[in-house]
N, C-alpha and C positions, 0 to 999 in steps of 0.2 A: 431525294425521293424517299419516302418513308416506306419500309416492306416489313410483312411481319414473317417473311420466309425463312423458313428456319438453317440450320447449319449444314443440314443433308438434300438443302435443294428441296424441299417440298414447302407446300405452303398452306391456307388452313384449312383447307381440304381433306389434308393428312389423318386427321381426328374424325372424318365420318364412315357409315357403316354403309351409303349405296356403292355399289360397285363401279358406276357412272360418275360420281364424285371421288371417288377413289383414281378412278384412269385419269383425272386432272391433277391429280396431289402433287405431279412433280413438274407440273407447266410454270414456265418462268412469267407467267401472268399470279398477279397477287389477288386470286380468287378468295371470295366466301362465298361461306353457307348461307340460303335464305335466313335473315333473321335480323332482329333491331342493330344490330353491333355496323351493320354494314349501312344501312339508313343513318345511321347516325352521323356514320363518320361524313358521308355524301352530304347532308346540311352541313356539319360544322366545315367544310374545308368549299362548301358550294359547286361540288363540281356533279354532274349525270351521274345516271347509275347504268352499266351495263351491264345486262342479263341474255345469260345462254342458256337455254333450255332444252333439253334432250333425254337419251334415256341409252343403258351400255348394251342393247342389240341394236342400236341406229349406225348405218353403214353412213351417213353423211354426217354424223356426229362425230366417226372417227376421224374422216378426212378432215373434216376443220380443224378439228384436235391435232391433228399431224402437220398438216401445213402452214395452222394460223395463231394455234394456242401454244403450239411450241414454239413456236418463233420469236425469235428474242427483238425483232424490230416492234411487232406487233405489240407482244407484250411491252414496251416500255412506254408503246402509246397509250395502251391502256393503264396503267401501273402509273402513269406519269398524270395523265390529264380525268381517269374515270374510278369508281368504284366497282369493281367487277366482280357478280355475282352469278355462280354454277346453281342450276336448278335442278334436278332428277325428278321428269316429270312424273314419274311410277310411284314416289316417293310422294309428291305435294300435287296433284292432279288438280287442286282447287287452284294455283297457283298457276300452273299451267293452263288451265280455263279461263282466267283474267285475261290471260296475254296473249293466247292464241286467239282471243275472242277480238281481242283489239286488234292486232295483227291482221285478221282478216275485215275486219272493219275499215284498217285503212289500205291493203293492198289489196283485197276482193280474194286474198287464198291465203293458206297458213300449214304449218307442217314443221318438221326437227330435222335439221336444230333448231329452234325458235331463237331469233337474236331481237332483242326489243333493248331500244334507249330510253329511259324514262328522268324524272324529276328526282328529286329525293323525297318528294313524299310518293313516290311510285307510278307516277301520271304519264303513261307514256307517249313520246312526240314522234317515234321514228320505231317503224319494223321491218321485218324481214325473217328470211330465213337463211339458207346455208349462203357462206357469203367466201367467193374462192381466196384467198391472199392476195395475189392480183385481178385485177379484170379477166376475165375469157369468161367462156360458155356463155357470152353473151350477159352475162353476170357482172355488176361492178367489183373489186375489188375491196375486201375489210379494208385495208391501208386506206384506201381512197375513202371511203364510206366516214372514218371516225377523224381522218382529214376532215373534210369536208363539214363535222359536227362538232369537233375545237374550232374550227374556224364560226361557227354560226352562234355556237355557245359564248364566244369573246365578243363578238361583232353582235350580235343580235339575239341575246338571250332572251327577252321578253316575248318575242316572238314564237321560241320555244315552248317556254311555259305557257304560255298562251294554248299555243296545240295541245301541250298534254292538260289541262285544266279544261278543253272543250271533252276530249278523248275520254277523261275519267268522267263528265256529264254524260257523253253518251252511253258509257258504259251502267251507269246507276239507272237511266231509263230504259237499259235493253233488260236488266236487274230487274226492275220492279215489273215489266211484262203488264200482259192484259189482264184484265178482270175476268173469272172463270165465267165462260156462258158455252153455250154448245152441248150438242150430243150426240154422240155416234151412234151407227145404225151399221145395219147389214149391208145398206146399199156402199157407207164407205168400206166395209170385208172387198165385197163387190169391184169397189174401184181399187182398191189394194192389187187385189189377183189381176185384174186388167192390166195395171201398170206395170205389173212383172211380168207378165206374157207378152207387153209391146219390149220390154227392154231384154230378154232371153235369149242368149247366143242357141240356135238350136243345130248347132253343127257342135259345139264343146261343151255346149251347157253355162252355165252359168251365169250372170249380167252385167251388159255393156260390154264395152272391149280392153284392152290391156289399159294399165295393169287392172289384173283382174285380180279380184278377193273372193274365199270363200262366203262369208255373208250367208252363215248357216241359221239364224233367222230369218232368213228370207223362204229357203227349205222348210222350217217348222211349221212357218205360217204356209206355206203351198200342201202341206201335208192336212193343217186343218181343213182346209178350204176343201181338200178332194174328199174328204171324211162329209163335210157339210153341204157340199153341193154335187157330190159324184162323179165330178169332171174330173176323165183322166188326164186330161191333157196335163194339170197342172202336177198329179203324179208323177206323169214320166218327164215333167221336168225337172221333178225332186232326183228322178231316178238318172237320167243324162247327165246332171252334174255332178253326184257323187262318184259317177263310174266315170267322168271324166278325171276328175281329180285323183281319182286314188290313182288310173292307169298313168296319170300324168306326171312332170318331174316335180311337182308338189309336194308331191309324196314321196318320203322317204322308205327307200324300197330295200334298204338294207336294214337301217337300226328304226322305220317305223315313224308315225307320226309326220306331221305335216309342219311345213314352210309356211311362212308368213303370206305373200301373195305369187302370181305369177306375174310377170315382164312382157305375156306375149298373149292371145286370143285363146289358145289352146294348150293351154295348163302347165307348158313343159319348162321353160326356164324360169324358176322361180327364183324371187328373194328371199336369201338362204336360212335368216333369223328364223326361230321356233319360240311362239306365245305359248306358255303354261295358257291363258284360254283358248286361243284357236283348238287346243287338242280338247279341252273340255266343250267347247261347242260345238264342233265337228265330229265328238265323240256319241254326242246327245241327236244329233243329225242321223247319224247312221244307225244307232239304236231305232228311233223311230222308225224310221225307212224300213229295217228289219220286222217292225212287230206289224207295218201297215203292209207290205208283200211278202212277209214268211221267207224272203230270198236270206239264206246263209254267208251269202258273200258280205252283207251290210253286218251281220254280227262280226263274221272273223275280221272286218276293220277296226271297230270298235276296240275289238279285244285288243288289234294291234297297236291300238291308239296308247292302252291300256299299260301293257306291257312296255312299252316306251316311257310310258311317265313312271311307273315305278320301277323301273330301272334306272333310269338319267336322271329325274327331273325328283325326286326322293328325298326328304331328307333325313339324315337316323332318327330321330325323334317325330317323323310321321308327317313333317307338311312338306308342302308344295314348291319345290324352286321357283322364277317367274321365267326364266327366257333361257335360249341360249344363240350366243353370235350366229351375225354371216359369215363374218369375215375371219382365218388363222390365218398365219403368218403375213399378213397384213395384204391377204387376199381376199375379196367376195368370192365363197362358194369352194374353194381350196380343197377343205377337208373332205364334199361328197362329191367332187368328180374324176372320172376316172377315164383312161388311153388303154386300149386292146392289151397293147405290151403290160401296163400294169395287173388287166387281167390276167393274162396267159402267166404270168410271174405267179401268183397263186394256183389259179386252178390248174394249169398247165394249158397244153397248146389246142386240146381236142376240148375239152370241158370248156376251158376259157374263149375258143369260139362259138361255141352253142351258145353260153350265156350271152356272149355280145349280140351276137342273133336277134337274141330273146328280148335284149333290153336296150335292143339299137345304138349301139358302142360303136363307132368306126373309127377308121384313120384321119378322116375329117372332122368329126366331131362336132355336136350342138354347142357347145360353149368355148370361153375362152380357151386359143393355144393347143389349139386341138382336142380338148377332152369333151368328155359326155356327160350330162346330166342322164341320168337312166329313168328310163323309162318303156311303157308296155304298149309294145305297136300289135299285139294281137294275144286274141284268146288259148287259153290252154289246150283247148279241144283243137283250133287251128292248126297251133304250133308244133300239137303234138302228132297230127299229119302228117304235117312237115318234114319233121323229122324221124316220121317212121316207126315214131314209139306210143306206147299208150299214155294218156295222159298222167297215171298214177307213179311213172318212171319218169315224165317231167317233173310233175310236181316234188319226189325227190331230189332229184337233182336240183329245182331250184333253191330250195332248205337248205339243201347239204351247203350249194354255191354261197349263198344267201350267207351263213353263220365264216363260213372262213372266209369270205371278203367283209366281213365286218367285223370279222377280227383283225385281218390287216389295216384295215380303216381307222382303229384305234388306236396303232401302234401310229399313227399322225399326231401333230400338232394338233391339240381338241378347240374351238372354239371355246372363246369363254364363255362363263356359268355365272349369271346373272341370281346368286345364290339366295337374294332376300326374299322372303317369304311375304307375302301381303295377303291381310283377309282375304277382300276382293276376288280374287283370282283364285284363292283356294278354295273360296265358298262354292265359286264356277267346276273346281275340278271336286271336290268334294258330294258334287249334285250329281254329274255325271257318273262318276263311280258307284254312286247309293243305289240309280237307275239302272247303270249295267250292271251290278249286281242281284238286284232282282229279276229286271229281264232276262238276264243270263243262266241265273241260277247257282250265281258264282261267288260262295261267299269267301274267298279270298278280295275281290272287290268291295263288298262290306267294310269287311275289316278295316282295310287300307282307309277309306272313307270314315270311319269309326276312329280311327286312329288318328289322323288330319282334324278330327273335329275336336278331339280332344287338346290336341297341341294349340287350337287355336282358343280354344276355352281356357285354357289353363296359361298360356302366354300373352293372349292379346285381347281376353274379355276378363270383366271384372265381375264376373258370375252373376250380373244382374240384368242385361244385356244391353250395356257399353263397352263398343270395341275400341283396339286400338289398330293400325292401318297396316303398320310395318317392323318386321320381326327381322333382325339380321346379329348372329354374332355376339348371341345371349343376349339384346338389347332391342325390348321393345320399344317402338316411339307412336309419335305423330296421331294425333286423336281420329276415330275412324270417320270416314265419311260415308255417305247417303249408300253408296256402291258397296261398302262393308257390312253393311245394316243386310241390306236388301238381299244380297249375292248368298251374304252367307244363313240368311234366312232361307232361302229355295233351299240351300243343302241343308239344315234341319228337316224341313219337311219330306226332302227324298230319303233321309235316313230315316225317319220315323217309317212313309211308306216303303220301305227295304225291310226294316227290321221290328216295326210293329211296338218300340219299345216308346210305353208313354211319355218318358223324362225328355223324349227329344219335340215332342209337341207339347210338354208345357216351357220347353226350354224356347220355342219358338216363339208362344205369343210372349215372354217376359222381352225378347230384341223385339217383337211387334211393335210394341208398347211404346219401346222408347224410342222406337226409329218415329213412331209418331212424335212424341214425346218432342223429341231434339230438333227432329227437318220437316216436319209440317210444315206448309204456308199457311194459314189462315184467312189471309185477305185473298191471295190468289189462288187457293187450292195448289196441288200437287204439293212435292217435298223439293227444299230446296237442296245444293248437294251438301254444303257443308252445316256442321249445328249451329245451335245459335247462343252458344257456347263457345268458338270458335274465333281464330282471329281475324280480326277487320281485315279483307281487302278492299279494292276500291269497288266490287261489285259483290254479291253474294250470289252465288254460280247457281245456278239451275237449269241442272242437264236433260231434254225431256227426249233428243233423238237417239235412236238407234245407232252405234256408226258401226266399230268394229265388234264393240261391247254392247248389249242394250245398256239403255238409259238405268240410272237407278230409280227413275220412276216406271218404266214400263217394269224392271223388274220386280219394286215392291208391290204396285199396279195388282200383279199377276200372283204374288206370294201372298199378299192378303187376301185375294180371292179366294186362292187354295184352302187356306188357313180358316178362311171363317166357314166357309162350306166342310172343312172335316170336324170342325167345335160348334160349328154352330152359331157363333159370334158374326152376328149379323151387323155388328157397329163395325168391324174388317172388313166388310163387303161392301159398304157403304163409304168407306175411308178409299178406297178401291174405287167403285164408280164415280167418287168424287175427282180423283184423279185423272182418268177419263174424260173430265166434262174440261176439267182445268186444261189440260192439250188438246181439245177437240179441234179447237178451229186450227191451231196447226197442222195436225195429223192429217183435215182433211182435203188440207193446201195440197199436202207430199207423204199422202201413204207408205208409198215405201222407204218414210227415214223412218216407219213408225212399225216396223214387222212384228218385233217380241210386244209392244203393248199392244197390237190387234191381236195377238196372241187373245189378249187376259180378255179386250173386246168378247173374241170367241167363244170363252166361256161365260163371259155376260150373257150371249144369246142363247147359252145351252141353257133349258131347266137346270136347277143344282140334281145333282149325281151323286150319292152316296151309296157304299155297299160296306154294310158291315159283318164281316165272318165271326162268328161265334162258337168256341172252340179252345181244346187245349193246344197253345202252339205247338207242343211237342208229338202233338197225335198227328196218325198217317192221315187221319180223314181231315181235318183243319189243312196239313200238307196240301191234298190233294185239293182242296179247292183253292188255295191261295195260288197253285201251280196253275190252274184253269185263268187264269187273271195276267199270268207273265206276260204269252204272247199275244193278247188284243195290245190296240193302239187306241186306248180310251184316254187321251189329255185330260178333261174333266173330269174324271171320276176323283171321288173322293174315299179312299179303301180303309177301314179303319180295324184291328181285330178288338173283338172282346175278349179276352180269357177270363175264367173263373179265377177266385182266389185273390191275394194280396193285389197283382197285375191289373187285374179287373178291376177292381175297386178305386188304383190312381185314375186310369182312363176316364171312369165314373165319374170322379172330379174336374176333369175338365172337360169331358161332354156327360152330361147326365143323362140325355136320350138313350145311350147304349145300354141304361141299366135294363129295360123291358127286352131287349136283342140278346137272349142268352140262348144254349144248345137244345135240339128235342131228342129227347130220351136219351141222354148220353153219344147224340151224333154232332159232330159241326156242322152247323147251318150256317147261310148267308140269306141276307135281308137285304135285299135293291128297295132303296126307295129314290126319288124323283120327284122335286117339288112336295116334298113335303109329303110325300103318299107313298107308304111303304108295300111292296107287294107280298103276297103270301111266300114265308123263308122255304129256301130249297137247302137240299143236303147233296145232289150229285152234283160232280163239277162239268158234266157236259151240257146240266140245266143249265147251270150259272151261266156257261158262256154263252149258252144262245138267249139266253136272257138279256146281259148286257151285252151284247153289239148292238154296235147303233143300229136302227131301222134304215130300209135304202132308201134313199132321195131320192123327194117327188121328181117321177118319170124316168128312173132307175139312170144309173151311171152314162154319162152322155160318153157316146163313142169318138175316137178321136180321128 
């Protein structure tokens, strides 16, 4: 048997930089990396190719890893009779769109680990997903499984190839998609929000039943919609889910930020993993929430979202980690759950039972082995009833509790830090940050978002705007895709509206350009995900749903909106509505796979929205009106400043309109124009704001 494993037990694995490729480097399976070296050898010797696909915060990617890729029978089936190749889908997400797409093609579901058998020219005949070492859970067993495909591959090979040769046909025509026709309207906004109101848990909030996700697009779009049609209902649907989640064990109630999904209707036992974007889109959730009801409770999550990521998720040089595990010591959930005893071991015996109290800890306990996921079974005002004291002496006491159990906390074994940094995912946290920065008033978030944009200009773009996907370990790789274009375009534009500086909106339309440029379709409208530029798979991906991420078309969709409505570039806006028409007929199959691009929908139906302040940024009066603009919840507007001087003059170049939008009599003025009709400029910021709020919907706010 030929192995290229080296003398230390590991295999070629060993030489890459994902952290998910790394936790296989010392499986006595003789794994590669995706890439020609491994197709090769699988023609020249004619044997299958198997492919595992997964990603290093997958709680069932480590169980196979443990019971099936360490296993020295398994491995020598594999090693003996296949080519076996490790995928990190975070890393090649175009690759993983092939196979989970075929996957579900031929099993009707799909998910990680993705295990797919294919051909040697990649055509696959056989999938699945986690697969136990033996039979149980009802599950066939791996052993039996590649049993059963040495024997079919000896016995009846043709038959094989046969499957994968229809498999990769139907994949080039699910590829090549419809011809663009359709157009959306209000009535599908309309049937969007209906279909979220039938599918709305309204005891916990959120949609459908366990496992339950946040799916904080679905929130963004319920937010426009009550902005657009008045209905509060869909409001305090926004508002029941985030006050369910945060009280819930979702939410991490000691170090902050949020858990991947929850396991149960009412938010409390969560799957333990933490997305760098769930906290960037949940981050951007609760900021809205905040500027649509003024309630304080939605910023200080936000903040605490905040605080979390630049604490943990940080990297010295300014970007974004992507994840971190469920599972330590080779537990789901280990490191946040906690036993009274461990309580009272810190706080001691009288503090240590109040907080159990507070955050429902018993001897029984919600999760495994007796411990508790923690969580808020009541109000501060309640509790502090309760307990006889004012609230302002709970809420110390929580702090105080709060910081020394989570310094205990840390003195554990830490789940692992999924350390590689990806556009994508920092464009998402990089947006977030730009937006709670301004909203907030906080330019410490700036900064940080300032900071991130630059490590990703300076490591993974080539200053012309082509990215690259993945940063790990002084080593940039992998050419960006549709998701890197798009993501980290929304965070240009929220740095630009944060900090008003024009380098960041000429720096946007140059990635505009080329995201055109590279992923355009032109036969079938929208963007496809990978360039075209890029290497052949058996399909070329084009992601147009929603799922946990939007699409990177509803997000470029929604970026070139923005983008040509703040410059003026009405060819963006048109690249934008064209995209729209390209996914019509599907959106209007299943609205709600499509929330972020009815997003962009929504501001198709708004008149364009411009306000431009004119002014020195560093003067209190230009302040004071840009502060009049923090707390509205205007999506649409397009906020752009003038300053006089050198500042003034780049802006001038790439919108020339602002040239006539200068100060009167040495005051900062703002100009609302609307459709192309600009209203007489105001100088007080309590003009502005009643200026732009929107007008109340016909026959004012419907009651619920």
């Amino acid at each position: 048997m030929r192995s290229d494993r080296g003398s230390s037990g590991t295999n070629r694995l060993i030489g890459e930089k994902s952290p998910y490729l790394l936790q296989h480097a010392r499986n006595p399976v003789d794994w590669y990396p995706w890439g020609p070296e491994a197709f090769a050898r699988a023609r020249r010797e004619k044997r299958p190719v198997f492919l595992s696909i997964g990603y290093s915060a997958c709680h069932w990617c480590h169980v196979m890893e443990a019971e099936s890729f360490s296993d020295r029978e398994v491995a020598d089936l594999l090693n003996r009779h296949f080519v076996s190749i490790k995928v990190d889908r975070e890393e090649r997400p175009d690759v993983d769109h092939v196979y989970l797409t075929a996957c579900q093609a031929m099993t009707g579901t799909g998910g990680w680990p993705l295990t797919i058998v294919m051909t040697a020219e990649g055509q696959p005949f056989f999938a699945g997903t986690y697969f136990p070492r033996r039979s149980k859970y009802g599950r066939p067993g791996l052993l039996d499984v590649l049993q059963q495909i040495i024997t079919l591959w000896r016995d009846d090979r043709q038959r094989l190839l046969q499957a994968g040769t229809g498999m990769a046909a139907a994949l080039r025509r699910l590829s090549a998609g419809a011809s663009p026709g359709g157009r959306l309207s209000a009535d599908d906004l309309e049937e969007a929000w209906r279909q979220l109101e039938d599918r709305f848990d309204p005891v916990h909030g959120g949609f459908g039943t366990a496992p339950k996700f946040p799916t904080p697009h679905h929130l963004s779009l319920l937010l426009r919609w009550w902005r657009r049609s008045g209905r509060e209902k869909a409001l305090d649907m926004v508002e029941k889910t985030l006050d369910g989640m945060w009280r819930g064990g979702i939410y991490d109630h000691l170090g902050f930020g949020f858990h991947r999904y929850a396991t149960d209707d009412g938010w409390l036992i969560p799957h333990f993993e933490k997305m760098l974007y769930d906290q960037a889109l949940l981050s951007l959730a609760y900021l809205e929430a905040y500027q649509a009801t003024g309630k304080d409770g939605y910023a200080r999550v936000a903040r605490e979202i905040f605080r979390y990521v630049l604490r943990d998720m940080t990297a010295p040089r300014g970007g974004f980690y992507s994840a971190e595990d469920a599972d330590s010591e080779g537990r789901e959930g280990r490191y946040y759950v906690w036993r009274p005893d461990q309580i009272r071991s810190v706080l001691g015996k009288e503090q240590g039972d109040r907080f159990c109290r507070f955050f429902d800890v018993t001897d029984q306990g919600n999760f495994e082995d007796g411990a508790s996921v923690l969580h808020r079974t009541s109000t501060l005002e309640v509790f502090a009833e309760k307990e006889n004291c004012s609230r302002q002496e709970i809420e110390r006491f929580l702090e105080s509790s709060r910081r020394k159990l989570l310094g205990a906390r840390q003195e554990r074994v830490a789940p692992l830090k999924d350390d590689k940094i990806l556009t994508d995912w920092n464009g998402l946290m990089i947006a977030a940050l730009a937006r709670g920065g301004f909203i907030l008033n906080e330019e410490a978030y700036v900064q940080a978002a300032q900071r991130a944009a630059e490590f990703i200009s300076a490591h993974l773009g080539d200053g012309n705007g082509r990215l690259l996907h993945r940063y790990r370990d002084g080593q940039a790789a992998i050419d960006g895709f549709l998701d890197d274009h798009a993501f980290f375009l929304w965070a240009l534009i929220e740095l630009y509206q944060a900090t008003f500086q024009a380098g960041y909106l000429q720096q946007a339309l140059n990635l505009a350009e080329r995201m055109v440029e590279r992923f355009w379709d032109p036969r079938g409208g929208g963007f496809f995900f990978a360039g075209d530029d890029g290497e052949v798979l058996l399909m070329r991906p084009k992601e147009v749903t929603d799922g946990a991420l939007p699409s990177g078309n509803s997000a470029a969709a929604l970026g070139l909106l923005r983008l040509g409505r703040l410059t003026g570039r009405t060819d963006l806006e048109d690249r934008a509505r064209e995209t729209l028409d390209a996914v019509a007929a599907q959106a209007i199959r299943v609205p709600t796979g499509f929330s972020h691009l009815f997003m962009a929908l929504d501001l198709v139906l708004d008149p364009s929205h411009q306000v431009v302040i004119a002014g020195d940024p560093q003067g209190q009066d230009t302040r004071r009106l840009v502060d009049a603009l923090r707390p509205l919840f205007l999506p649409g507007a397009a906020v752009l400043l003038h300053a006089s001087g050198r500042a003034g003059r780049t802006l001038e170049e790439i919108v020339p309109a602002v040239r006539e939008r200068v100060s009167l009599e040495g005051r900062a003025a703002a100009y609302i124009c609307r459709d192309f009709t600009c209203q007489r400029p105001v100088t007080e910021p309590d003009r502005l704001a009643a200026l732009i709020e929107p007008p109340a919907p016909p026959g004012g706010p419907e009651k619920p």
